[in-house]
C-alpha positions in Angstrom: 27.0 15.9 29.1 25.4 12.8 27.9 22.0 13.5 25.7 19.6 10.3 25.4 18.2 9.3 22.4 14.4 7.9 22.7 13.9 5.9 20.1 10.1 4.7 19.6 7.7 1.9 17.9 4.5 0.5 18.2 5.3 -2.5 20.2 3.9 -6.2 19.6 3.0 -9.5 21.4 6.1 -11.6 22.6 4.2 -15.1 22.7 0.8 -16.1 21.1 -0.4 -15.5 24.6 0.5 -12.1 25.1 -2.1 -11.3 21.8 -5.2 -10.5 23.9 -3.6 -8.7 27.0 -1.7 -6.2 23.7 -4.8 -5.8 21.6 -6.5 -4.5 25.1 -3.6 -2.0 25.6 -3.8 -1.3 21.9 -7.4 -0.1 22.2 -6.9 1.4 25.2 -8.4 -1.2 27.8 -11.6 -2.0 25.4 -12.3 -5.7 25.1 -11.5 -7.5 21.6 -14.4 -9.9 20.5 -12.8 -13.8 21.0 -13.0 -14.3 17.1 -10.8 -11.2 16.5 -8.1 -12.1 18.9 -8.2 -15.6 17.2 -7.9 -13.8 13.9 -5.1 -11.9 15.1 -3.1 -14.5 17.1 -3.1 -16.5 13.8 -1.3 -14.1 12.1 1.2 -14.2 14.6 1.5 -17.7 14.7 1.9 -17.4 10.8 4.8 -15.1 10.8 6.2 -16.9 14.0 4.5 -16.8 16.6 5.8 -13.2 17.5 6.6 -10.0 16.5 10.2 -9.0 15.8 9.1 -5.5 16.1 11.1 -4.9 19.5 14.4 -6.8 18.3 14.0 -4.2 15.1 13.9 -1.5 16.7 17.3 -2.4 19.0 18.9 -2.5 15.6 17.8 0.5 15.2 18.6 2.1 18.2 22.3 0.3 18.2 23.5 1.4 14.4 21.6 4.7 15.3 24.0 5.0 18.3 26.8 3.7 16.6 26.7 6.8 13.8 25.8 9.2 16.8 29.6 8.1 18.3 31.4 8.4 14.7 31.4 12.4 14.8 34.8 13.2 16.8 33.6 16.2 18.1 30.4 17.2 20.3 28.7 15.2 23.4 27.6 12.0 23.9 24.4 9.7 23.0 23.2 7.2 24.2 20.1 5.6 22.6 17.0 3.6 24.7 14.1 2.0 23.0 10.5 2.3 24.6 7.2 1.0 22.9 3.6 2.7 22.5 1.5 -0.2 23.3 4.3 -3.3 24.9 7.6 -3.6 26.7 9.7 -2.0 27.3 7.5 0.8 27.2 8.0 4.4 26.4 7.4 5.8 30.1 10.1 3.0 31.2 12.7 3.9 28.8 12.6 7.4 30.3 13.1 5.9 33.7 15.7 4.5 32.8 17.6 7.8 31.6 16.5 9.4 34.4 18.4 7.1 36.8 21.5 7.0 34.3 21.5 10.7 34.9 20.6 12.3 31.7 18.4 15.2 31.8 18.2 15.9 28.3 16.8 13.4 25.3 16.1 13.7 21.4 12.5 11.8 20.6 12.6 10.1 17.3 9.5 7.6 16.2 10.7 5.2 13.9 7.9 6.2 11.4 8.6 9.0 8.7 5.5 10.8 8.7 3.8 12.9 11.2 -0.2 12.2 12.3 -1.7 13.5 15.5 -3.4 9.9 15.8 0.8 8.3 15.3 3.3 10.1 16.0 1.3 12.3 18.0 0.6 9.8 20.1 4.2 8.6 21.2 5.0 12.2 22.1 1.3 12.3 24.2 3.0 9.7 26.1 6.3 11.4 26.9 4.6 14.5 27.8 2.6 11.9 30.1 5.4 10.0 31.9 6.7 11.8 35.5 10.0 11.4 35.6 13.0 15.0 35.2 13.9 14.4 31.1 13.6 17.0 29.0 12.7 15.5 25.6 12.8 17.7 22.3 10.8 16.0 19.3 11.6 15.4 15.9 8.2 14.8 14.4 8.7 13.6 10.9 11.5 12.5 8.8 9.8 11.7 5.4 11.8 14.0 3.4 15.1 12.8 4.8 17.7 12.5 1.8 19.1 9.3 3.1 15.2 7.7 3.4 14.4 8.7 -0.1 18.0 7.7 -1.7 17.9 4.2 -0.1 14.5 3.5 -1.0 15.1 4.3 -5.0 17.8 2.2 -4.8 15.6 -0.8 -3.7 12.7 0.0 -5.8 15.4 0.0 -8.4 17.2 -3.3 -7.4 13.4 -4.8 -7.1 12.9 -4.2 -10.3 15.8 -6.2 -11.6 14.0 -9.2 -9.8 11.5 -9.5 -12.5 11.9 -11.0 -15.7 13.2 -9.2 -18.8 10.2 -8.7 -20.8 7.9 -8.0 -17.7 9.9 -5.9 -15.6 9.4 -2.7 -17.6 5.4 -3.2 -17.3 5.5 -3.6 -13.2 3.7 -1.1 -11.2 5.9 -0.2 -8.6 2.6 0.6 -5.5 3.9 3.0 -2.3 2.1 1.3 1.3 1.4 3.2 4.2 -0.9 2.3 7.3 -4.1 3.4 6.6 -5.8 5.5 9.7 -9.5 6.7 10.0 -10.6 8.9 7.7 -12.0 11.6 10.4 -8.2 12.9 10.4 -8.8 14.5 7.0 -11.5 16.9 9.5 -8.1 18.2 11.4 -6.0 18.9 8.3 -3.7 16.7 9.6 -0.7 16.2 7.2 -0.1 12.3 7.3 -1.6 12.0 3.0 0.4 15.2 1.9 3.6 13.8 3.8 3.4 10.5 2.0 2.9 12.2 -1.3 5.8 14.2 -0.7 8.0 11.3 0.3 6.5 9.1 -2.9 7.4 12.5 -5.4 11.0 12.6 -3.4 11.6 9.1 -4.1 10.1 9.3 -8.1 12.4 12.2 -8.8 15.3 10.1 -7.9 14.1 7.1 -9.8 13.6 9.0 -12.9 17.2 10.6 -12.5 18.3 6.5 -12.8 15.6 6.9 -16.0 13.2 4.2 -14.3 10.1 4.7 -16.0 8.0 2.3 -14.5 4.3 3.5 -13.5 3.7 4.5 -10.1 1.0 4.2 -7.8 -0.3 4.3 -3.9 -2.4 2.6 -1.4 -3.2 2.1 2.1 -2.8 -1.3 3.8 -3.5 -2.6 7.3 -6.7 -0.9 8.2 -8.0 -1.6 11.8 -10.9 -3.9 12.0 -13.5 -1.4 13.1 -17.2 0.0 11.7 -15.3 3.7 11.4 -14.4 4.2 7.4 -10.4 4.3 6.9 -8.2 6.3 4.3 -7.9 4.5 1.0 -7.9 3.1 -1.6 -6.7 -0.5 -0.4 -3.8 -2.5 -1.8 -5.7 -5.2 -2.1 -8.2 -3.7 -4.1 -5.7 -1.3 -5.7 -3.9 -4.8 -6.9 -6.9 -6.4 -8.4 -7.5 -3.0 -10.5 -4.2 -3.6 -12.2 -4.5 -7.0 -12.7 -8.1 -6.1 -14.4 -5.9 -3.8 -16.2 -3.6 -6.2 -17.4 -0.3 -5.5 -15.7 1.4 -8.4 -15.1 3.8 -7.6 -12.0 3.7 -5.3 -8.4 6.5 -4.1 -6.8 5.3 -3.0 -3.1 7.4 -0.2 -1.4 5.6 0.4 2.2 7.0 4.1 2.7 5.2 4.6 6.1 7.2 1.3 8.0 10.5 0.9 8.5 11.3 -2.7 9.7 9.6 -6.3 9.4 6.0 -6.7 11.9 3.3 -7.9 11.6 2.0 -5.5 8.7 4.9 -6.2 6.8 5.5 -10.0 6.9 1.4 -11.2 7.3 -0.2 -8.2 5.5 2.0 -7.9 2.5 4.0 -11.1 2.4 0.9 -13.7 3.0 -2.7 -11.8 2.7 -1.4 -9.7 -0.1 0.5 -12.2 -1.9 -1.9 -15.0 -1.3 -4.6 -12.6 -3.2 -1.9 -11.9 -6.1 -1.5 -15.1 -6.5 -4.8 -15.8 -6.8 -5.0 -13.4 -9.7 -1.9 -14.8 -11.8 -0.3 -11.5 -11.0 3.6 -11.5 -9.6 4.2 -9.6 -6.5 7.1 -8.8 -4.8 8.5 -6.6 -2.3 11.4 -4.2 -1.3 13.3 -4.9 1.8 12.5 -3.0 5.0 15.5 -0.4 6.1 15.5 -2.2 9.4 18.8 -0.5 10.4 20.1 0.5 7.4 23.6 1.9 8.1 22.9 4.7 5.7 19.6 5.8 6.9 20.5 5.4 10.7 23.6 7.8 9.4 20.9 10.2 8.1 18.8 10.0 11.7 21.9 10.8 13.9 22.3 14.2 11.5 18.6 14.8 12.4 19.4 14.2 16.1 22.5 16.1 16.3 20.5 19.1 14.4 17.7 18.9 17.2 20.0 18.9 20.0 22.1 22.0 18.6 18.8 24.1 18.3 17.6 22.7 21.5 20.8 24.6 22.6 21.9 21.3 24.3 25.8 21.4 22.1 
């Protein structure tokens, strides 16, 4: 038996033109004002022109795929990639296992941490695509050894970028999307799960005795009159600035591959407001498909298909 492998992101615009027609799937066939799809198709056109999200994510899927095959023992899987809000989406994806003939499919987000406005979501639309797969979730990740050993070592090799002399003042700052704050009314664990991944990852940067101070912000806060989780790296930035550190190294936990949030929000906006401060900023790289972590998802995969009953 063949088991599929789902694997899911958020999807982005292929072409400057397709901004408007995915900002009204994104907000669920609302309108966007004319001056805020102009805001956003600039920063497209500034990282591009497109987002690289989809060709990510089939990085992703194929090293995912490739560790999946490297055990010699146990059935086979077979990864597809759908998309919450573009193409291929996730309801097509499915489609497509159904007529390849699996029955059976592990759902992984590429996202680490579980919120019933995120995560949630993808699974909401498995649950609401027709087709015969049978898909068992795996909701979060954020603890995952693999995830929190290969970001130390980045937060540790960033650190080596700054100058002797500066690089033990830097504040190393911990990103995540912020979301509305209304989830905090449904006890929903998206802020404890990203302070558990940022104590995972401190614990294995003081066992390499880092001892730079650590911190944690939201970024990329939707442009809406609802109040979102903070504080803001932006404004969380400027504190330490005011504060006289001289350096920032940004680590955004809650992504995993280069979009728009990564390469406009961090590596212009953010940068172009350190900049202005006289503060140095830089940032890890994304895991993108990062043999070792991909290694660490097909364990997680193979785990939910043995309790699933499926091996």
């Amino acid at each position: 038996m063949t088991i599929g492998v789902l694997v899911m992101a958020y999807g982005g615009p292929d072409s400057l033109d397709d901004v408007e027609p995915y900002l009204l799937d994104v907000r669920g066939g609302r309108t966007t004002s004319p001056d805020i799809v102009e805001e956003v198709r600039e920063r497209y056109r500034q990282i591009g022109g497109r987002s690289p999200i989809l060709e990510r994510t089939q990085a992703q899927a194929q090293s995912l795929e490739r560790a999946l095959s490297a055990s010699p023992t146990g059935p086979a899987f077979t990864c597809f990639v759908g998309m919450r809000h573009w193409k291929p989406r996730i309801e097509t994806a499915l489609e497509d296992m159904d007529r390849a003939g699996i029955s059976h499919a592990v759902g992984l987000v590429m996202a680490p941490h579980y919120s019933r406005m995120s995560v949630g979501a993808y699974f909401k639309k498995v649950a609401e695509a027709e087709t015969g797969v049978d898909v068992v979730p795996i909701e979060h990740w954020h603890l995952l050894p693999e995830f929190t050993t290969v970001l130390a070592q980045r937060i540790a090799n960033g650190l080596q970028e700054f100058p002797v002399g500066v690089r033990e003042r830097v504040h190393v700052v911990f990103t995540a999307h912020s979301l509305p704050e209304r989830i905090r009314q449904w006890n929903d664990p998206y802020p404890s799960e990203l302070r558990a991944t940022v104590d995972a990852v401190t614990d294995r940067l003081r066992e390499r005795s880092v001892q730079n101070a650590f911190g944690f912000a939201y970024q990329s806060a939707a442009m809406t009159s609802d109040p979102w989780l903070g504080p803001d790296v932006q404004h969380v930035v400027t504190q330490l600035h005011e504060q006289g550190v001289p350096g920032v190294l940004v680590v955004p936990i809650g992504f995993t591959s280069d979009h728009v949030e990564i390469l406009y929000d961090i590596d212009i906006a953010l940068a172009v407001h350190a900049a202005t401060l006289g503060i140095s900023l830089r940032r890890i790289p994304m895991l993108n498909d990062d043999p070792a972590v991909m290694a660490g998802l097909a364990s997680l995969v193979r785990e939910r298909a043995s309790a699933a009953t499926w091996t």
